[in-house]
Backbone bond lengths (Angstrom), bond angles and torsions (degrees), N, CA, C in turn:
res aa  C-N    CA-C-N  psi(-1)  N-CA   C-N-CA  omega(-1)  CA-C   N-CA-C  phi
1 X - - - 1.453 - - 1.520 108.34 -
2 X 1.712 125.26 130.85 1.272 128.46 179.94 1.416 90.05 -76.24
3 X 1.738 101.48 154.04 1.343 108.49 -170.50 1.769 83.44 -98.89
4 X 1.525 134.32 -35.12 1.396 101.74 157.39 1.551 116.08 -117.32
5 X 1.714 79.16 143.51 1.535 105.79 -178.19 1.426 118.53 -24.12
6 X 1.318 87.70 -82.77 1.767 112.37 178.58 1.747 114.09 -46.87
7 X 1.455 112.15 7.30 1.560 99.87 -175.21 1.914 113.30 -84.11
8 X 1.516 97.57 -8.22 1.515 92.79 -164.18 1.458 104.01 -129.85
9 X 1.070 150.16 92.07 1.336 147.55 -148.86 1.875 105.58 -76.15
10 X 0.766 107.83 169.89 2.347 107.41 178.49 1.393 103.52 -63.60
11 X 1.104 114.44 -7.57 2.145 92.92 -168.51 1.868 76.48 -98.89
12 X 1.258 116.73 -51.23 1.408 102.71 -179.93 1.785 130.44 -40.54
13 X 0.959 86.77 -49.42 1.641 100.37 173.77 1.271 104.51 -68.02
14 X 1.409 132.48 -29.05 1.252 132.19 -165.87 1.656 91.74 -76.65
15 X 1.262 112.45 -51.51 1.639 129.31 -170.68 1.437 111.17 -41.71
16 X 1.691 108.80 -50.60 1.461 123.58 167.19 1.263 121.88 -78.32
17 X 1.472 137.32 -32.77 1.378 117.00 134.26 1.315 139.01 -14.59
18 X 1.120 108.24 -61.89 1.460 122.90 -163.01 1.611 113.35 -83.51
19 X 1.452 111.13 -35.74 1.477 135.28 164.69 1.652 122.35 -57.78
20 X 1.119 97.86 -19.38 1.866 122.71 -178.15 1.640 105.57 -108.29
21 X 1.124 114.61 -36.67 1.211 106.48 177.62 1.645 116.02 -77.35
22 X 1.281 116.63 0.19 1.643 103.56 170.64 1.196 127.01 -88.78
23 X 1.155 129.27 128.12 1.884 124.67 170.41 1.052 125.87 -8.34
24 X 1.446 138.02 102.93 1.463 146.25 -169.89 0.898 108.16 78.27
25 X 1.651 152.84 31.13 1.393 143.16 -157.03 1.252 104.61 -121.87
26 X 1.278 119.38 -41.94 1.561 127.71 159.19 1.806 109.06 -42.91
27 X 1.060 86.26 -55.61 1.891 94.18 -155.97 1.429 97.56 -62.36
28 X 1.607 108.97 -47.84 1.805 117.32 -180.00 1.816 115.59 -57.82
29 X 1.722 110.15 -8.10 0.991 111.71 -176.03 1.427 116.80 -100.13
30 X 1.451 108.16 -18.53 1.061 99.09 -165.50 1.345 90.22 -114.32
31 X 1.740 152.15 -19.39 1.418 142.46 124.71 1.438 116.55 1.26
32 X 1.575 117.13 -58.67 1.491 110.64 179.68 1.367 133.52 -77.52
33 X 1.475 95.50 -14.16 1.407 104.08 158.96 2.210 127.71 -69.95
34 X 1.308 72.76 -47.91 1.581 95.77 169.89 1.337 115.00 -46.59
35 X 1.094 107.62 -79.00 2.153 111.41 160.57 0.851 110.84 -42.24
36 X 1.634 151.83 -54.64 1.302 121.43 177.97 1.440 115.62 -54.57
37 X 1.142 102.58 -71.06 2.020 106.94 173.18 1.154 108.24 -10.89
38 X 2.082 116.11 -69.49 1.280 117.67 -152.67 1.555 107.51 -77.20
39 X 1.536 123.27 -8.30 1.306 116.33 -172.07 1.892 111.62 -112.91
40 X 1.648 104.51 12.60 1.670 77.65 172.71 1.444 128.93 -61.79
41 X 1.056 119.70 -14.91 1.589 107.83 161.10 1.587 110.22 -36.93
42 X 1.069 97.89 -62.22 1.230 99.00 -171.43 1.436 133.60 -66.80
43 X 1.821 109.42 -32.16 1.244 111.12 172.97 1.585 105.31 -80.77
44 X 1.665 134.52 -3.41 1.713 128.81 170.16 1.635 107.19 -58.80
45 X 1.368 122.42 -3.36 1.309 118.99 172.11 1.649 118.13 -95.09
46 X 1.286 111.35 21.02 1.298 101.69 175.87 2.385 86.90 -149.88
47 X 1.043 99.92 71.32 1.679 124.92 163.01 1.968 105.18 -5.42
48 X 1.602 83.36 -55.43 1.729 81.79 -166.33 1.484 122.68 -90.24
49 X 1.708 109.75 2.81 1.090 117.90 -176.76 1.853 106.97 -74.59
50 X 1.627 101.41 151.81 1.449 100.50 -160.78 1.858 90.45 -130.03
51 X 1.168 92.65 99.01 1.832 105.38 150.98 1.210 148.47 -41.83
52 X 1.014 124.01 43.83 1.704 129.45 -175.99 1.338 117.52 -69.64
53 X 1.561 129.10 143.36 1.393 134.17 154.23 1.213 124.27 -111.03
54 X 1.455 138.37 -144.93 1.471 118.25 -161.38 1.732 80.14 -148.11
């Protein structure tokens, strides 16, 4: 849940709906999250790189 409302308008949500609903799309989504997490060791070698999630 966005903590604000107004950040994602209905076609967006619609976008991620529809993007989640395909075969492996969930799992591939939440995998890339996972690797980042599990590898900041690895990404602390590059200083200026900037980490965002959704």
């Amino acid at each position: 849940m966005a903590i604000d409302k107004n950040a994602f308008n209905p076609e967006d949500i619609e976008a991620y709906k529809d993007a989640v609903a395909k075969l492996g799309a969930l799992t591939a989504m939440i995998n890339y999250y996972r690797n980042i997490l599990g590898n900041r060791q690895q990404l602390s070698n590059f200083p200026d790189a900037v980490i965002t999630a959704l």
